[in-house]
LOROPA-841878 format. One record per residue: x, y, z of N, C-alpha, C, O in turn; residue number from 1. Coordinates in nm, 2 decimals, padded with zeros to 4 digits. Last residue first. Layout:
% residues N
neast	nnorth	nup	caeast	canorth	caup	ceast	cnorth	cup	oeast	onorth	oup	pos
X	Y	Z	X	Y	Z	X	Y	Z	X	Y	Z	NUM
...
This chain:
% residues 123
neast	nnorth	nup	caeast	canorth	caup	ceast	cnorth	cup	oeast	onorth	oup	pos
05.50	28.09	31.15	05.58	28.25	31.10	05.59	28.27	30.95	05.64	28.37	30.90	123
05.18	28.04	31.18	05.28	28.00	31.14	05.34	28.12	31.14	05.29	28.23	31.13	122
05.00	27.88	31.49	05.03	28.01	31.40	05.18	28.00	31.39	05.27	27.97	31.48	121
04.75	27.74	31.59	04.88	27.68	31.54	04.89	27.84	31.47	04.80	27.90	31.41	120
04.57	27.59	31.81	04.58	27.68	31.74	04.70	27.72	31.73	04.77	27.73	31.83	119
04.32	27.33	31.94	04.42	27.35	31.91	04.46	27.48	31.76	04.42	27.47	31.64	118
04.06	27.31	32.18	04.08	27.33	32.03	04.24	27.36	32.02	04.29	27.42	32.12	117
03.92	27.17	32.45	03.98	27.21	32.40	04.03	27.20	32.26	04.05	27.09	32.21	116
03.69	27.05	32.61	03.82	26.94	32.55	03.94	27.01	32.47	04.04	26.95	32.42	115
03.64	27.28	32.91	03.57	27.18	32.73	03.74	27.10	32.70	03.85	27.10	32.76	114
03.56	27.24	33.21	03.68	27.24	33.14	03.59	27.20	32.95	03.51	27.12	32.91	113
03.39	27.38	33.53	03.40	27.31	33.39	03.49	27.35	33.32	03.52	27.46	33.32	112
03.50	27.51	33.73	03.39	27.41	33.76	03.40	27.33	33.65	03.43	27.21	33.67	111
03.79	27.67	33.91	03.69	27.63	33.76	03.62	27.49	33.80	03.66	27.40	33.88	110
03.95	27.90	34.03	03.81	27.78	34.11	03.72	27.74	33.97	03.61	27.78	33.94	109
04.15	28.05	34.00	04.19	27.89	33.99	04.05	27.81	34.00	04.04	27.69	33.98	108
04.13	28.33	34.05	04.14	28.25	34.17	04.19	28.11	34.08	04.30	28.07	34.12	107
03.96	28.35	33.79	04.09	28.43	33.78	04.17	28.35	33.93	04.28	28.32	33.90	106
03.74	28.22	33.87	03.79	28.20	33.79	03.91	28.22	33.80	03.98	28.13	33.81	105
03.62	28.39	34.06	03.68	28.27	34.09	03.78	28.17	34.01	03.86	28.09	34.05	104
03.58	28.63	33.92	03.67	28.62	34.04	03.75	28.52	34.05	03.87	28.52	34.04	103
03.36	28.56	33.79	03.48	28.53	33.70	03.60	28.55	33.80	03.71	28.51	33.77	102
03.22	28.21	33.93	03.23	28.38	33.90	03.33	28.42	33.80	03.39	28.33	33.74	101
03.21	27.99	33.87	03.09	28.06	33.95	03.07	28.19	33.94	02.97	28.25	33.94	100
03.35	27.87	33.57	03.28	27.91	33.69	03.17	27.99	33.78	03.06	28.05	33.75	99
03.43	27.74	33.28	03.32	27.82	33.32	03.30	27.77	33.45	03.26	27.65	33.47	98
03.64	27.75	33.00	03.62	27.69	33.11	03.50	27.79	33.17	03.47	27.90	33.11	97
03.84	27.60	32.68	03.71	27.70	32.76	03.65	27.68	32.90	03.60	27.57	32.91	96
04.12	27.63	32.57	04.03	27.56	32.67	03.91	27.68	32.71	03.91	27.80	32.74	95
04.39	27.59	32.31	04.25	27.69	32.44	04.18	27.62	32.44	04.16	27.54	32.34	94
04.69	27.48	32.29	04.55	27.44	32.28	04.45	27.54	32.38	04.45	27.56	32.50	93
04.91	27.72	32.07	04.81	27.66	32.20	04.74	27.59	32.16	04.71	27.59	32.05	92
05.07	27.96	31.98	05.00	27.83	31.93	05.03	27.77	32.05	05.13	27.77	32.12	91
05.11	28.27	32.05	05.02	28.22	32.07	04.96	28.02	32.03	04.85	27.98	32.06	90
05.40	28.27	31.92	05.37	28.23	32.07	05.24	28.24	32.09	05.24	28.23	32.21	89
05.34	28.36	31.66	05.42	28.22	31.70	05.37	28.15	31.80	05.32	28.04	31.81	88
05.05	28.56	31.68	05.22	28.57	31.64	05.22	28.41	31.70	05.13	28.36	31.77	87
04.77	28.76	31.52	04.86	28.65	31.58	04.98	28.60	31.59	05.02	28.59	31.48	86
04.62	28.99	31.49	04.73	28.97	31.54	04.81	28.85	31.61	04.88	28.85	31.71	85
04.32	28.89	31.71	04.37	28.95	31.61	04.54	28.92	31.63	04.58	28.86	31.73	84
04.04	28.69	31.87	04.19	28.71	31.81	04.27	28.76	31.71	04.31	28.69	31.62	83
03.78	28.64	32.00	03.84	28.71	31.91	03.99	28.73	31.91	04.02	28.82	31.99	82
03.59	28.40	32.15	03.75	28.46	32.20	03.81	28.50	32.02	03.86	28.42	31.94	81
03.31	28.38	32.32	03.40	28.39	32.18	03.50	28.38	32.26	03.52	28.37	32.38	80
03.06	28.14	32.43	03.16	28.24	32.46	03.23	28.25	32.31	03.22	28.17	32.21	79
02.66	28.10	32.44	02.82	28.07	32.37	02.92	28.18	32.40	02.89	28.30	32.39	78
02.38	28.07	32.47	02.48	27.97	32.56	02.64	27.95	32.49	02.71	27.85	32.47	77
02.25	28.30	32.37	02.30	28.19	32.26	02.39	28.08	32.36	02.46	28.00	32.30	76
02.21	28.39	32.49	02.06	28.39	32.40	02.10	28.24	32.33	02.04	28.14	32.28	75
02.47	28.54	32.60	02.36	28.44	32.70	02.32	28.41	32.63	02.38	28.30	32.64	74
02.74	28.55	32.45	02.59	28.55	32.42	02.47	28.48	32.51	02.40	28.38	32.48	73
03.03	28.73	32.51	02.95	28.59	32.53	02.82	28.67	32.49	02.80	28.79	32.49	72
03.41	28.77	32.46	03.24	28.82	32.47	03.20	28.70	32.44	03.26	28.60	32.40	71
03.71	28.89	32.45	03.61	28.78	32.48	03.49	28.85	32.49	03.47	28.97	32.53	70
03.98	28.96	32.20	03.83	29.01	32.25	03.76	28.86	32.32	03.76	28.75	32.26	69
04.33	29.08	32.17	04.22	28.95	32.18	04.05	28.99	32.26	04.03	29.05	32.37	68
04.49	29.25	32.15	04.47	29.20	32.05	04.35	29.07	32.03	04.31	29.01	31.94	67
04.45	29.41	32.42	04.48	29.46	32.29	04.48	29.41	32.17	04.48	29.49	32.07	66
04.59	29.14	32.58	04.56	29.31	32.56	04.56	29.36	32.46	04.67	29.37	32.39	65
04.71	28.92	32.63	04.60	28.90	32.51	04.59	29.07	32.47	04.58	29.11	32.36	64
04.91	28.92	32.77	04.98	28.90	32.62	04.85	28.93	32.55	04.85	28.96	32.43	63
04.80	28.97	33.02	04.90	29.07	32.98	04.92	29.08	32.80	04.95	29.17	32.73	62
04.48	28.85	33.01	04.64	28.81	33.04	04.70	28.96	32.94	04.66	29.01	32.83	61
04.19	29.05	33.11	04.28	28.95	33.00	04.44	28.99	33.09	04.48	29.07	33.16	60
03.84	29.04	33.17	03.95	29.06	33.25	04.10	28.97	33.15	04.10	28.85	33.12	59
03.49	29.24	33.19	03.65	29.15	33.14	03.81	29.14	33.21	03.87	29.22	33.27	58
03.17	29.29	33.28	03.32	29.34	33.37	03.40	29.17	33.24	03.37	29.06	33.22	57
02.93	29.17	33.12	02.98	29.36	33.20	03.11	29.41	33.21	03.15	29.52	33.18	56
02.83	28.98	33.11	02.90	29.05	33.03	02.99	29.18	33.04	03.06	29.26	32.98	55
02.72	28.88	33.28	02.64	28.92	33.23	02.68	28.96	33.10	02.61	28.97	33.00	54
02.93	28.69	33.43	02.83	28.62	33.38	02.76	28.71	33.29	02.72	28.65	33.20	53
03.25	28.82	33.31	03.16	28.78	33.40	03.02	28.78	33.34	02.98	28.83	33.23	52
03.52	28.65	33.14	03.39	28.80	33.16	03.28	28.72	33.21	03.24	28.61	33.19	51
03.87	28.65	33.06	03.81	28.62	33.11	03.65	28.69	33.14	03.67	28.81	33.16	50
04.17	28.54	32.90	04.10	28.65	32.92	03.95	28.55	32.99	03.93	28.43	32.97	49
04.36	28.35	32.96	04.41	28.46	32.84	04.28	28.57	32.87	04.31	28.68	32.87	48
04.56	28.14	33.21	04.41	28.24	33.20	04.47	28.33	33.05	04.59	28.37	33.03	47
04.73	27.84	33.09	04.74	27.99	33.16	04.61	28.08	33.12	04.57	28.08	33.01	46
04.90	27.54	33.19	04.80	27.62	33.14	04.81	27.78	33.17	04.88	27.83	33.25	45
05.24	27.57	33.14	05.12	27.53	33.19	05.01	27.58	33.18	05.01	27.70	33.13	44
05.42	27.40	32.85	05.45	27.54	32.96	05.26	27.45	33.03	05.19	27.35	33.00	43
05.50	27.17	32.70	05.59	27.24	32.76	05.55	27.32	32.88	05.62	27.32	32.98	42
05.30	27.37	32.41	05.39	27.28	32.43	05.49	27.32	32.54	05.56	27.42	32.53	41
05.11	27.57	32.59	05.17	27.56	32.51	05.23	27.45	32.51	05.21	27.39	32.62	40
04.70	27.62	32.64	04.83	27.56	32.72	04.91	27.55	32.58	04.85	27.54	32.47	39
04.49	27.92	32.78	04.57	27.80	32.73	04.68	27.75	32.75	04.76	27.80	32.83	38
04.15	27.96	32.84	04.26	27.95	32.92	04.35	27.90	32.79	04.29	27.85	32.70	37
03.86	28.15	32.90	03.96	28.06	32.78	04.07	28.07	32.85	04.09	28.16	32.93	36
03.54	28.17	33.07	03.72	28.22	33.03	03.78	28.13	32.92	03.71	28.05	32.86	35
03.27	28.31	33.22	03.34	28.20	33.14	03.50	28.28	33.11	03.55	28.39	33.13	34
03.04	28.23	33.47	03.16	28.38	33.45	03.23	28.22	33.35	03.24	28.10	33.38	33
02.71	28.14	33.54	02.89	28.10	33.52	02.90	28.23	33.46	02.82	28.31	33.40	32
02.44	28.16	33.46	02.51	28.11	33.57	02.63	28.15	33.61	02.64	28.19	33.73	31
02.41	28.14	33.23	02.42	28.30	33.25	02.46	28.26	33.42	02.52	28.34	33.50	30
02.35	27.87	33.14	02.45	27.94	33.10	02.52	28.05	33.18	02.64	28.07	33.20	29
02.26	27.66	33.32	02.20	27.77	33.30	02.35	27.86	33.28	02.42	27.89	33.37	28
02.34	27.32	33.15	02.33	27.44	33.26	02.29	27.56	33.23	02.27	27.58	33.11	27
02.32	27.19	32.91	02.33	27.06	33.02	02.31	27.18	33.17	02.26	27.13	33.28	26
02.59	27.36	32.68	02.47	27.24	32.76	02.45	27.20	32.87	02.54	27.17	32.94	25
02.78	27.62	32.50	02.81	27.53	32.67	02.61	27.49	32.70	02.53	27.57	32.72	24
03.05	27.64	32.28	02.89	27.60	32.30	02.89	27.58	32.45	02.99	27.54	32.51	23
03.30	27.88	32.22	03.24	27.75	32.25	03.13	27.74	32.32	03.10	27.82	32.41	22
03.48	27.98	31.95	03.38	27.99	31.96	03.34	27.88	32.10	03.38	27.77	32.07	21
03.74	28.17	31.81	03.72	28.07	31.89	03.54	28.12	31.95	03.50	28.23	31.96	20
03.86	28.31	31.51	03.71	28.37	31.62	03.71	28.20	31.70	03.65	28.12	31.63	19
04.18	28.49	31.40	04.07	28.33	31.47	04.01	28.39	31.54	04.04	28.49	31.61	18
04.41	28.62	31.20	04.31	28.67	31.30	04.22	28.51	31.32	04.21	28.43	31.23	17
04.75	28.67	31.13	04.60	28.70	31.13	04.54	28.67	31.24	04.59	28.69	31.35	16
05.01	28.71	31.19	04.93	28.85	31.15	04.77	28.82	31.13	04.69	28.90	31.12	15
05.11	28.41	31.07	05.13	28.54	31.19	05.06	28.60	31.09	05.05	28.58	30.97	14
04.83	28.19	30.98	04.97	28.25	30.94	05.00	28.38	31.06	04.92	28.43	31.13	13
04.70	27.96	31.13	04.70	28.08	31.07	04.84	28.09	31.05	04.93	28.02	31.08	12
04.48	27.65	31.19	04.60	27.69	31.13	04.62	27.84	31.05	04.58	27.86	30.93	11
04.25	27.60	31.46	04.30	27.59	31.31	04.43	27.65	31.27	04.49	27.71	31.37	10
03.93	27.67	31.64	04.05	27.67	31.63	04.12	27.63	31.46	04.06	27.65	31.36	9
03.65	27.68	31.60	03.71	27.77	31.59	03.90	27.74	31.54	03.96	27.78	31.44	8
03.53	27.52	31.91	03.57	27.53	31.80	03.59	27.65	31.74	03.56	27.74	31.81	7
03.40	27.34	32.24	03.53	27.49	32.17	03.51	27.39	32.01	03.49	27.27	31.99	6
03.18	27.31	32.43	03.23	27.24	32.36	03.27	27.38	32.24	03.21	27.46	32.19	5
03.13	27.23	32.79	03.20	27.31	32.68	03.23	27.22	32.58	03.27	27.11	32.59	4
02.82	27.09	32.97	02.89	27.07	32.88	02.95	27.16	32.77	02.87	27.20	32.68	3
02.78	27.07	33.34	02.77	27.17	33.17	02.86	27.10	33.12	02.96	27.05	33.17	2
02.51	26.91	33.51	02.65	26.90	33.45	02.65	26.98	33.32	02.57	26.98	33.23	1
């Protein structure tokens, strides 16, 4: 059983910037393709970006492009999610999640969910 555990999250002003961080226990990290997903007040969850187990291959939602970095640390059993540029419509709760692949991922096939962090950007 893996254990996500997201932090990072918090209160910005538009235009800045959050490093989401989350720990993952309990599994062989380099296992799993990880992602961040989030949810708005209202709307449904949604994939923001996504990278396969080695690190090699990424994959982001239309809105992250360009303004959002995911990278992971096997050494370290931890995903980021870099965030620049932040505007209104990003305030979410992001979720960290980890499957088998990142295919599957992008598919819906998530194995593990963290409790998720909440991220508030002011105008």
């Amino acid at each position: 059983q893996v254990q996500l555990v997201e932090s990072g999250g918090g209160l910005v002003q538009a235009g800045g910037s959050l490093r989401l961080s989350c720990a993952a226990s309990g599994g062989t990290f380099d296992f799993y393709g990880m992602a961040w997903f989030r949810q708005a007040p209202g709307k449904e969850r949604e994939l923001v970006a996504a990278i396969s187990r080695m690190g090699s291959n990424t994959e982001y939602a239309g809105s992250a492009k360009g303004r959002f970095t995911i990278s992971r640390e096997n050494g370290r059993n931890t995903v980021y999610l870099q965030m620049n540029n932040l505007t209104p419509e990003d305030t979410a709760v992001y979720y960290c999640a980890a499957g088998e692949r990142m295919g599957a991922i992008i598919d819906g096939d998530i194995t593990y969910w963290g409790q998720g962090t909440q991220v508030t950007v002011s105008s």
